[in-house]
C-alpha positions in Angstrom: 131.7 -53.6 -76.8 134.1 -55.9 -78.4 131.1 -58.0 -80.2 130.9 -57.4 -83.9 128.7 -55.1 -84.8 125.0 -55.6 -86.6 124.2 -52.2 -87.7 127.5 -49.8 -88.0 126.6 -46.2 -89.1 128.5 -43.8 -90.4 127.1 -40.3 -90.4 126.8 -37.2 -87.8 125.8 -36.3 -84.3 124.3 -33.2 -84.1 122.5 -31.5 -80.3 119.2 -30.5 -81.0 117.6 -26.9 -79.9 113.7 -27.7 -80.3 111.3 -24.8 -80.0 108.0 -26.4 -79.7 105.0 -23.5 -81.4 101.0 -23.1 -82.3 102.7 -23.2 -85.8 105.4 -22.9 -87.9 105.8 -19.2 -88.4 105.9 -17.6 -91.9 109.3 -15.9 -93.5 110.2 -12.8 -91.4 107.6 -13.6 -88.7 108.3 -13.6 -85.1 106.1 -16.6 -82.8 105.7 -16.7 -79.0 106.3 -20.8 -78.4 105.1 -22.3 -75.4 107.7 -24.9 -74.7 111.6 -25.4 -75.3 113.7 -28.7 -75.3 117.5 -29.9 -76.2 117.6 -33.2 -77.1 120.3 -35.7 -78.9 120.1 -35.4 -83.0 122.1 -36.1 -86.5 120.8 -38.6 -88.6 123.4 -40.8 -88.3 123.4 -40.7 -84.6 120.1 -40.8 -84.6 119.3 -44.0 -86.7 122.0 -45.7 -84.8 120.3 -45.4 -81.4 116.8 -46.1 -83.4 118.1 -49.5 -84.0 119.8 -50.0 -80.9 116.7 -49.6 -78.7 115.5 -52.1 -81.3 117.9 -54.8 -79.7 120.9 -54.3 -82.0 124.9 -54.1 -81.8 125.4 -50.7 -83.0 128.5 -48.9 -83.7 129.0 -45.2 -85.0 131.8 -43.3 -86.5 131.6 -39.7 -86.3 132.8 -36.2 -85.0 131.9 -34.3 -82.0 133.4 -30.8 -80.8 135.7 -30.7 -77.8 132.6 -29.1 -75.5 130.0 -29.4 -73.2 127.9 -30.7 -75.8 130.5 -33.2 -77.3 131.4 -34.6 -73.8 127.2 -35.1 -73.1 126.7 -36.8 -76.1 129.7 -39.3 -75.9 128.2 -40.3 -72.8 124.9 -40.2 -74.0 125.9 -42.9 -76.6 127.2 -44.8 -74.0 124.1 -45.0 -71.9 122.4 -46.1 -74.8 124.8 -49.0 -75.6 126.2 -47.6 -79.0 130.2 -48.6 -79.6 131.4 -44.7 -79.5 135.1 -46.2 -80.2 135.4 -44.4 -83.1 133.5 -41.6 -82.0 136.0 -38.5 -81.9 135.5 -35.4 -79.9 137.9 -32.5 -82.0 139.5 -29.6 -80.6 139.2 -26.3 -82.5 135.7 -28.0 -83.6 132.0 -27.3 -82.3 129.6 -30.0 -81.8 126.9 -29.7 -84.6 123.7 -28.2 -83.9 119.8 -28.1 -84.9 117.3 -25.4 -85.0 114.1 -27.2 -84.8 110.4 -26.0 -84.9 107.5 -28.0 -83.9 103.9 -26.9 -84.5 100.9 -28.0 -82.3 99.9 -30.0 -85.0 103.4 -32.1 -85.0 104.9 -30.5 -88.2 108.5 -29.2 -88.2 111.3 -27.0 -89.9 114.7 -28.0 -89.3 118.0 -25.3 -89.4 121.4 -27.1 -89.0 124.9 -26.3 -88.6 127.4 -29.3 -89.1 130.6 -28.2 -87.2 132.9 -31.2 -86.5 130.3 -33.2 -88.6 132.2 -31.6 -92.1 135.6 -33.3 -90.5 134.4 -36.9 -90.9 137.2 -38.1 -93.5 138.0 -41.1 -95.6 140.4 -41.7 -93.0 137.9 -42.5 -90.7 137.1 -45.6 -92.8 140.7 -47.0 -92.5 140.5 -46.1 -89.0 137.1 -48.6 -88.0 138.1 -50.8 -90.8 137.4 -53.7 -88.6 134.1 -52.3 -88.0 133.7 -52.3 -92.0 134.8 -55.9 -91.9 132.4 -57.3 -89.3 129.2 -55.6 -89.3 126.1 -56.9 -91.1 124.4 -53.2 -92.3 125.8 -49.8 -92.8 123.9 -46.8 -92.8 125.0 -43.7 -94.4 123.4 -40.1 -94.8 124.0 -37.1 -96.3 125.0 -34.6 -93.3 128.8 -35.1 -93.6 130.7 -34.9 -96.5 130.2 -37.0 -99.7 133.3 -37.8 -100.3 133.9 -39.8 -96.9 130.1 -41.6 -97.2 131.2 -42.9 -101.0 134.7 -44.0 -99.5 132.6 -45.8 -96.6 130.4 -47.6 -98.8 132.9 -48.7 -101.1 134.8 -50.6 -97.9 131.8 -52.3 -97.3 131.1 -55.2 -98.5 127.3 -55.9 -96.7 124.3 -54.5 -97.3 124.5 -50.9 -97.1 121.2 -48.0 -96.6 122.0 -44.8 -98.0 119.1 -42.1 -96.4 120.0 -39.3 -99.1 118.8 -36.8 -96.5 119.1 -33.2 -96.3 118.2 -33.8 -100.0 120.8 -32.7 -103.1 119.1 -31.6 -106.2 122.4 -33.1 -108.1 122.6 -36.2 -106.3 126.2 -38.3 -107.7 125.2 -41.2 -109.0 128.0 -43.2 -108.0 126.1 -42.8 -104.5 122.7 -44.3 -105.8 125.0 -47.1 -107.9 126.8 -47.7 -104.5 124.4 -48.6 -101.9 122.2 -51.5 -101.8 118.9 -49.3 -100.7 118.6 -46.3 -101.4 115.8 -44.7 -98.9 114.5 -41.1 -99.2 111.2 -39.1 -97.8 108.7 -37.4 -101.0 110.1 -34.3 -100.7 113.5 -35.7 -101.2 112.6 -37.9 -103.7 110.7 -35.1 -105.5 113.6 -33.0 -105.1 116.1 -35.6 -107.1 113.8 -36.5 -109.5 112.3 -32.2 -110.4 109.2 -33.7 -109.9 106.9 -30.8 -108.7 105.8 -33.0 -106.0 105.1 -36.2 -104.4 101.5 -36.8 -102.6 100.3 -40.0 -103.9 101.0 -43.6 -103.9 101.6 -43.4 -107.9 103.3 -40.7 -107.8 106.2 -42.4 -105.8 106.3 -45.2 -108.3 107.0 -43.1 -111.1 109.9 -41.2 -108.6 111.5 -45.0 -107.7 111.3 -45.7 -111.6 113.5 -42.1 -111.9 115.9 -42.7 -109.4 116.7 -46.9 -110.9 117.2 -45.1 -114.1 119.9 -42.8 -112.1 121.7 -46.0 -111.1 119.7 -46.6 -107.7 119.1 -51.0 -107.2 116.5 -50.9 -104.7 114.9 -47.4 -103.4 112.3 -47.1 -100.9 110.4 -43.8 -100.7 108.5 -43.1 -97.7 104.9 -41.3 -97.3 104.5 -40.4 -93.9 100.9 -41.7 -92.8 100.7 -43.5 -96.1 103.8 -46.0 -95.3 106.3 -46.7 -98.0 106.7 -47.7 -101.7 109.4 -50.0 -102.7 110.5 -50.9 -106.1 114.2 -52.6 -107.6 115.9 -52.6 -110.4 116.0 -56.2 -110.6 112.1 -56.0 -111.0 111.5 -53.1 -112.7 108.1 -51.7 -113.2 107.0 -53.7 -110.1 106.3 -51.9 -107.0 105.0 -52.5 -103.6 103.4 -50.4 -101.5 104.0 -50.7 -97.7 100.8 -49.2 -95.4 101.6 -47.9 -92.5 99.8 -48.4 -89.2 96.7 -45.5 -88.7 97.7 -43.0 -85.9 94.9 -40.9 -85.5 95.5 -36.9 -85.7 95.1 -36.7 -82.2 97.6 -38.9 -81.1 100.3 -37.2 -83.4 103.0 -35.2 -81.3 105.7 -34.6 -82.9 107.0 -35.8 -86.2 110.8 -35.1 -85.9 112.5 -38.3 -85.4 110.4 -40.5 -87.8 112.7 -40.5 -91.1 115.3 -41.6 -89.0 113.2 -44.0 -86.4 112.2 -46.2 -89.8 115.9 -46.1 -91.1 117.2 -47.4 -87.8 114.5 -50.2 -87.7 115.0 -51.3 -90.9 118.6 -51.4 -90.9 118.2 -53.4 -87.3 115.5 -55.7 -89.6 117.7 -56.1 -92.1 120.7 -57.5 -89.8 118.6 -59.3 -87.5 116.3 -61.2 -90.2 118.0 -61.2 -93.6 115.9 -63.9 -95.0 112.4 -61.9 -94.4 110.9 -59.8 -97.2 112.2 -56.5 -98.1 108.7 -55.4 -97.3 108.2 -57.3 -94.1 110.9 -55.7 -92.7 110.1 -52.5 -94.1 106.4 -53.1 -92.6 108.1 -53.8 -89.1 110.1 -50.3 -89.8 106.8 -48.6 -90.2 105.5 -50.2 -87.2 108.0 -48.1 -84.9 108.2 -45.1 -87.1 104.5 -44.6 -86.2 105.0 -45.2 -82.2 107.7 -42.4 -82.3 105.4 -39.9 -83.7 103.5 -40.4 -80.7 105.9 -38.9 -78.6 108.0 -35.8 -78.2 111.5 -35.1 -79.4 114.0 -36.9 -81.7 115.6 -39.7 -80.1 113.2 -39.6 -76.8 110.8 -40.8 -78.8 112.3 -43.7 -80.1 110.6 -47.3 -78.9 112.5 -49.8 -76.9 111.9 -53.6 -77.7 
């Protein structure tokens, strides 16, 4: 592991409890499912391993409890060939967990407790600063404190994603200002913006418009089956829509791991093939986001190379 890094994220680990269910049951409702699963989550975890089945040098800072589910996840990273030196199993601490529900038809609701995830710390940043210094991408989210993802994007001095997911209605604008893309789903992009919603093509454009005037340079929202729409403040008022591949309904299993298969990919894109278009490599982030869906879990359903 002593190569430099190409993608080095900097976000949370979380062990996912999935409850797979006809459907989604309504508030106060109680569902028989047919099928339960634990599987390896956290966006930042997640995306990491994304991108290193993708053929990447990953690395990942973050903060596991001293338990069972800690110890299983270090080695877990390990198995998938993710740098885990500045991975950091804390005593006193629980490992972060994920309530997640998965309908027949592949939609899902998502509960989650952070526990050691709330300790990662600006000192972390010193701490891998040689990460910081030799890898090509950083990918941050927002599932561990703010304060720690604006002190790791300030140390950086590559291209950095920020995946402003679970959403913040008051998002600091020092963190749209700060990273070089800035990539969230409709619903989170609707949430930043108070737009009612986000279901159309158009609809995103006017969002990316919202979120450059908020200090973002280059946002991509994404649209599920409709791909992504991409837009910059160097060119504003030109935007590019991204299709993604057609999965038809029946071959759609489970939609968990998508956001963070396409952040992975890109971010591997992005540090294997700088020169490329933004929207090639988006297009080949797309490409894998719709093979996951295909597939159950989180990162189980992530595509190898």
């Amino acid at each position: 592991m002593s190569e430099s890094p190409d993608v080095l994220v900097f976000g949370s680990a979380i062990i996912d409890f999935i409850c797979y269910t006809p459907r989604l049951p309504k508030p106060g409702e109680t569902l028989h499912g047919h099928r339960f699963q634990t599987g390896y989550g956290g966006k930042g975890a997640n995306q990491c391993v994304a991108a290193a089945r993708q053929g990447s040098r990953t690395a990942l800072v973050a903060k596991l409890g001293a338990d069972s589910f800690g110890s299983d996840y270090l080695k877990h990273l390990q198995e998938e060939n993710v740098n885990v030196e500045h991975v950091q199993q804390l005593e006193g601490q629980t490992t972060g967990v994920a309530q997640i529900g998965v309908s027949d038809s592949g939609e899902n609701n998502i509960i989650i407790v952070v526990g050691a995830n709330n300790s990662l710390s600006p000192c972390d940043v010193a701490a891998a600063d040689s990460l910081f210094q030799e890898a090509k991408v950083l990918v941050c989210q927002l599932e561990t404190p703010i304060e720690s993802t604006l002190t790791a994007l300030k140390a950086f001095r590559g291209v950095s994603i920020v995946n402003a997911a679970p959403a913040m209605e008051n998002t600091p604008r020092e963190l749209l200002q700060r990273a070089s893309i800035f990539c969230v789903n409709e619903s989170e992009a609707a949430l930043m913006t108070k737009m009612a919603k986000i279901d159309t093509i158009d609809e995103a454009k006017i969002a990316i418009g919202e979120l450059i005037k908020m200090g973002a340079q280059t946002v991509i929202i994404t649209l599920g089956k409709l791909g992504a729409v991409l837009g910059s403040q160097k060119e504003q008022g030109k935007y590019e829509h991204v299709p993604a591949p057609v999965v038809p309904a029946e071959k759609v299993v489970d939609t968990t791991g998508a956001g963070d298969a396409f952040i992975g990919a890109l971010a591997h894109n992005l540090a294997r093939y700088p020169n490329k278009k933004l929207s090639a490599q988006i297009s080949a982030a797309c490409v894998v986001a719709s093979q996951s869906v295909q597939l159950p879990g989180t990162q189980s359903s992530f595509p190898r190379a």
